[in-house]
Residue frames relative to the residue before (quaternion, step in Angstrom):
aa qw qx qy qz dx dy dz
X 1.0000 0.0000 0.0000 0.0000 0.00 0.00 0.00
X 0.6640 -0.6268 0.3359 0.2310 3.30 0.88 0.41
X 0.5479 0.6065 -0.4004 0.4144 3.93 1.93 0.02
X 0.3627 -0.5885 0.7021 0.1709 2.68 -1.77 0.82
X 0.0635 -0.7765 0.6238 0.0618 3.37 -1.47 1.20
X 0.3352 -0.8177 0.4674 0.0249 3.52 -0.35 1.73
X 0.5517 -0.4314 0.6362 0.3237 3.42 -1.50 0.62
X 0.5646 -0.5331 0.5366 0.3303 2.91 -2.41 -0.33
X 0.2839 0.8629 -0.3494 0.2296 3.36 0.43 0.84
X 0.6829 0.4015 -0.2383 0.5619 3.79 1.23 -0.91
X 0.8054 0.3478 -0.0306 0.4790 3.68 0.98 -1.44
X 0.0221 -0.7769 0.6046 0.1744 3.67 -0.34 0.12
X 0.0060 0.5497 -0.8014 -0.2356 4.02 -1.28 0.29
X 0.4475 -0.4516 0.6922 0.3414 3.06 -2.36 0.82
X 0.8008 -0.3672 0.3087 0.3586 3.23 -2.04 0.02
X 0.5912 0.5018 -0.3162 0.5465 3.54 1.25 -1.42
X 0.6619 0.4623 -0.4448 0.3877 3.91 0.14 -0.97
X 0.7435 0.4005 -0.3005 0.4432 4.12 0.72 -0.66
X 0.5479 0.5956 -0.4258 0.4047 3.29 1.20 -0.29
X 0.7302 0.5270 -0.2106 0.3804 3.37 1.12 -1.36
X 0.6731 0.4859 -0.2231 0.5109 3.22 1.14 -1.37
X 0.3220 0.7072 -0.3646 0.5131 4.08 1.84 -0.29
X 0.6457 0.7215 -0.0025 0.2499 3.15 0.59 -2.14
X 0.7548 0.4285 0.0078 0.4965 2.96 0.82 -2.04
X 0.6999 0.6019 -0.0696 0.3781 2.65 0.98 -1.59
X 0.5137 0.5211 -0.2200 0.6452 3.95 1.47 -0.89
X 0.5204 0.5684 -0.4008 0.4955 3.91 0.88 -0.32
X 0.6814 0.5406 -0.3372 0.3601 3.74 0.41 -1.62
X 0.7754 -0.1400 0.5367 0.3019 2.69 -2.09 -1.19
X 0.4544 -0.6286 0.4892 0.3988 3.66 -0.75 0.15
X 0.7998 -0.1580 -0.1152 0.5675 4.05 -1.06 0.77
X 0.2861 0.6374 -0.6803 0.2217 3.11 -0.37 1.96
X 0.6596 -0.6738 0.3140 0.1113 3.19 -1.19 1.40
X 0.2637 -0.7663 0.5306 0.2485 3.58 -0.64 0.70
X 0.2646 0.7713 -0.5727 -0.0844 3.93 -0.31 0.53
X 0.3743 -0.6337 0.6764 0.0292 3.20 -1.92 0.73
X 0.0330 -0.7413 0.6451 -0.1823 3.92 0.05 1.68
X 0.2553 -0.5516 0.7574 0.2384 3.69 -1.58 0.09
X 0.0041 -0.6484 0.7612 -0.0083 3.63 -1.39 0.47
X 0.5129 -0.6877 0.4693 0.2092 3.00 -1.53 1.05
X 0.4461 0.5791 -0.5536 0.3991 3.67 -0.97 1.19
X 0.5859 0.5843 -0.5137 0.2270 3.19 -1.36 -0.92
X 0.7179 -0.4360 0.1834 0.5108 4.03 -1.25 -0.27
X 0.6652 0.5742 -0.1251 0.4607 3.89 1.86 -1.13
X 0.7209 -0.4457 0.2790 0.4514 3.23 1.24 -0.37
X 0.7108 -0.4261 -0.1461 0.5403 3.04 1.55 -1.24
X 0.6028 -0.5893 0.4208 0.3350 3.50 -1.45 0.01
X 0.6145 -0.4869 0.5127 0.3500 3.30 -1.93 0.35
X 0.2400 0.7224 -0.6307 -0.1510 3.60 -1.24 -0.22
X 0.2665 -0.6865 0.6760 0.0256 3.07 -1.20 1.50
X 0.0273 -0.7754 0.6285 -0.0546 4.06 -1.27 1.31
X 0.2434 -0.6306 0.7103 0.1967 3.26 -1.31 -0.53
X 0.1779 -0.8613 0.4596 -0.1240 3.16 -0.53 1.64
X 0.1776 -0.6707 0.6367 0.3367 4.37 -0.78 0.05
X 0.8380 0.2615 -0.1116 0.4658 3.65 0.15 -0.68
X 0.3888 -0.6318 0.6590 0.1242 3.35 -1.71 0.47
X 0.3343 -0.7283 0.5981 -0.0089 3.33 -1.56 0.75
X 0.6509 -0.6306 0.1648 0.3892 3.48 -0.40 1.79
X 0.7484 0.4763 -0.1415 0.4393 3.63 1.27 -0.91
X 0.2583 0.7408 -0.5108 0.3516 3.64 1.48 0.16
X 0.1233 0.6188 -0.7360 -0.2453 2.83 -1.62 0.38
X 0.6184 -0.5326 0.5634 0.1285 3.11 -1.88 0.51
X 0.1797 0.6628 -0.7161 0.1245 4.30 -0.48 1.30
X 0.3216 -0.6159 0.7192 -0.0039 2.92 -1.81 1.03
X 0.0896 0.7257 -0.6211 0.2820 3.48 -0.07 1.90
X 0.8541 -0.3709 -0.0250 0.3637 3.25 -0.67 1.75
X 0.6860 -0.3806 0.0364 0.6191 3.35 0.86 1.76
X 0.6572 0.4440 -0.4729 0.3839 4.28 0.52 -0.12
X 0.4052 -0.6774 0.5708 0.2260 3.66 -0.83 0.66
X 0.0683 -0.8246 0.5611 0.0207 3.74 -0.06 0.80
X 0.0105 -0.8375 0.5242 0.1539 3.59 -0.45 0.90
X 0.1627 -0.8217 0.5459 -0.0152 3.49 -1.14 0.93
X 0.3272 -0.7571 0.5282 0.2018 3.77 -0.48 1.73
X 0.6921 -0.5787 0.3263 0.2822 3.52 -1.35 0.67
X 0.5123 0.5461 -0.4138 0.5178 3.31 1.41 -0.43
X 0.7973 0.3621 -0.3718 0.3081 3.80 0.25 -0.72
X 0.1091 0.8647 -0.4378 0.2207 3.49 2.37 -0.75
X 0.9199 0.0396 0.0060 0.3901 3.60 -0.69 -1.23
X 0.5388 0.5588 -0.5106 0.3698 3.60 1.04 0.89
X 0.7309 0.3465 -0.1374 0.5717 3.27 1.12 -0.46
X 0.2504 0.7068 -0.6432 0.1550 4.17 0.72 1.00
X 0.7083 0.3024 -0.2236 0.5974 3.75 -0.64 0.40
X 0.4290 0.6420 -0.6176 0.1496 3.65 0.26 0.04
X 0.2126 -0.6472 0.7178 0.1442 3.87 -1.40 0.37
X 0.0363 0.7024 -0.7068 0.0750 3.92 -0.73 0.85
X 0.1265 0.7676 -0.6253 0.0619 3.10 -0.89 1.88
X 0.4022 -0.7867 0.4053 0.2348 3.44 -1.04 -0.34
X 0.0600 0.9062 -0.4180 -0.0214 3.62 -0.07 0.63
X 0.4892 -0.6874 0.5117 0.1621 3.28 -1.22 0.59
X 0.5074 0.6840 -0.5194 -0.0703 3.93 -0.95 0.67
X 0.9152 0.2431 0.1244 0.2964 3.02 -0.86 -1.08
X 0.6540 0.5103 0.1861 0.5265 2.32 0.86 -2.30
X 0.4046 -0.6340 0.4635 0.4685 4.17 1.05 -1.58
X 0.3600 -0.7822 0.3890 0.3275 2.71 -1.07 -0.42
X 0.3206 -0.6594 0.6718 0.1056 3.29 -2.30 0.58
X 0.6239 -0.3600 0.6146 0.3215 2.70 -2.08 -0.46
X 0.3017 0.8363 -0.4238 -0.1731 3.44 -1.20 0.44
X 0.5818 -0.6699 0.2232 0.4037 3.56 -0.66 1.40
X 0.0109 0.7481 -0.6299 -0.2082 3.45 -1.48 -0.35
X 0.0157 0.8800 -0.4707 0.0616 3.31 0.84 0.92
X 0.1719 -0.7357 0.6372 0.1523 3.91 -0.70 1.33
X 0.5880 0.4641 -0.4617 0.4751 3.79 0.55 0.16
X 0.6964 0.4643 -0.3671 0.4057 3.85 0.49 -0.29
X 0.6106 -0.6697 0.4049 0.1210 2.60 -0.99 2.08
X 0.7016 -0.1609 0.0947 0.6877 3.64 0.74 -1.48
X 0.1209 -0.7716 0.6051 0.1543 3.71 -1.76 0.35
X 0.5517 -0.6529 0.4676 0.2249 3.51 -1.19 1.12
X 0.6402 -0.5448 0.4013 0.3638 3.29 -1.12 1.12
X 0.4671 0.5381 -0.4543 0.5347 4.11 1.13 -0.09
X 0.3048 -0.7917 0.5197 0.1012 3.47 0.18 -0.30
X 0.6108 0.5280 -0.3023 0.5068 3.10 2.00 0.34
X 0.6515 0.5568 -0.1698 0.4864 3.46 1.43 -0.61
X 0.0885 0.8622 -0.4987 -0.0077 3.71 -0.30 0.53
X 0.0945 0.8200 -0.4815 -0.2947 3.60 -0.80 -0.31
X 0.4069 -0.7695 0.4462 0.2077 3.79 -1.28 0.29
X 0.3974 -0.8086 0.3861 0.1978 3.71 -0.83 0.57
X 0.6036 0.0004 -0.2712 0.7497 3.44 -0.45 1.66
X 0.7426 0.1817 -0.5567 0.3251 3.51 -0.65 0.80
X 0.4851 0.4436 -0.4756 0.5846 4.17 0.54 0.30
């Protein structure tokens, strides 16, 4: 089918971010997929989206970040090199939260980012 299955090397989850996304993830269907895409919108240009998936798509790749297989389509590939996807707990509840070294600027949402020369 044409996938690429990737070390930990481009994407990093902290422990809390695999525990959670672990978590979620025990909720689904049985081998359903964790994927993590940018899409254009949000306040910066664009946004994170995090899914649960059954099937893959000729251009997936496959990372293995602290035991969760995270799949990522080639379009989102080079928006998100250096990303850091943790999870935290307060007040407030809890989220996901980005650390993206490719993002140029990021919106006080912490969900919205944008990148230079690629918008």
């Amino acid at each position: 089918m044409g996938l690429n299955f990737l070390s930990n090397y481009m994407i990093k989850l902290t422990q809390a971010a695999a525990t959670e996304i672990k978590r979620l993830q025990s909720k689904q269907q049985l081998n359903i997929l964790f994927r993590l895409a940018v899409k254009p919108g949000g306040c910066s240009g664009w946004f994170y989206d995090m899914s649960f998936e059954q099937t893959l798509k000729v251009d997936d790749r496959i990372f293995e970040c602290n035991t969760v297989q995270v799949v990522i389509d080639a379009e989102t590939f080079p928006y998100i090199n250096g990303l850091t996807l943790d999870y935290s707990e307060d007040l407030m509840g809890g989220g996901f939260r980005f650390d993206n070294n490719s993002a140029k600027t990021t919106c006080g949402c912490g969900n919205s980012f944008s990148i230079h020369d690629r918008e």
